[in-house]
N, C-alpha and C positions, 0 to 999 in steps of 0.2 A: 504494500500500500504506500501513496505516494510518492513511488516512481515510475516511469514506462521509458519504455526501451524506445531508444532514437534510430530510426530509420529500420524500421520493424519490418516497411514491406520490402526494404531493399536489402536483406542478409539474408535472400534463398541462397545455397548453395546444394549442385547436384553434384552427382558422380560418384568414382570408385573411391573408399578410405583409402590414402596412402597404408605403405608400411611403417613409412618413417611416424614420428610425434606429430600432430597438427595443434599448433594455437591457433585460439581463434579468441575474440575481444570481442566485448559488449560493452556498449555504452548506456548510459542509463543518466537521466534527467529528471527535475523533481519536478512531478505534478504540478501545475500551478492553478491555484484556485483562486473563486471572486467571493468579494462581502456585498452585498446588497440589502437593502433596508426596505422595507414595504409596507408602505402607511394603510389605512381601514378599509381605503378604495381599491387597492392592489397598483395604485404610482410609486414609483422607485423613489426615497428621499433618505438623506440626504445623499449623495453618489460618493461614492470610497471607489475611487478610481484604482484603486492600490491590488496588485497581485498578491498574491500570498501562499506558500509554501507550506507543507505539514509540518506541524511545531511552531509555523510564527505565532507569534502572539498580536490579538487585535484589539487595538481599542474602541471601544463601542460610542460610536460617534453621537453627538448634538441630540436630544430630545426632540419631540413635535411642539410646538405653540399653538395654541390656538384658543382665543380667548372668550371665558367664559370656561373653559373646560380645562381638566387635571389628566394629566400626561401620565400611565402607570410604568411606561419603560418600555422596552424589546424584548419580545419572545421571541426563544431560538429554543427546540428540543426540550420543552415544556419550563426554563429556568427564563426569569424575566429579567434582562439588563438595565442600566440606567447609564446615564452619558460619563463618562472615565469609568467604567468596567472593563475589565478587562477577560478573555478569552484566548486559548493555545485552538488554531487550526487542528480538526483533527482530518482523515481525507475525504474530500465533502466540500463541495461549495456551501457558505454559509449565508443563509438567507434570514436575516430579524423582520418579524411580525411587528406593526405595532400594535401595544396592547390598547386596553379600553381607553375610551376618554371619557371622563364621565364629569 
């Protein structure tokens, strides 16, 4: 989990095994994944433009305003965040709900 192998369709190799030893090399790259945030109506806000790797750690960006109403935070994977929380990628784009406004 969070890696895949670079140029996956291009390492066919046919033919007879030599006698002699063969190396062969694999490359491998870290998965990269997105943070996105999704307000009541399913609009993206705020944008975290920002890629992110398994293991990074993300900060849970800016709350929603809107006045007259109380902001309960971001849900992700039933734990509800608040704006400086913080979160370790695990491999999975992470997508925050927002929660009620009441």
């Amino acid at each position: 989990k969070g890696y895949e192998l670079l140029n996956a369709n291009d390492s066919v190799v046919t033919g007879v095994m030599p006698y002699e030893t063969v190396e062969v090399t694999v490359e491998y790259k870290k998965t990269e994944y997105n943070v996105t945030y999704v307000d009541a109506l399913g609009v993206e806000v705020p944008v975290d433009g920002n890629v992110y790797t398994m293991g990074d750690t993300v900060e849970v960006k800016a709350n929603l305003e809107n006045d007259g109403y109380r902001f309960d935070g971001w849900s992700y994977n039933g734990v509800t965040y608040k704006a400086g929380d913080e979160i370790k990628v695990e491999a999975e784009n992470v997508s925050f709900r927002a929660g009620a406004l009441g």
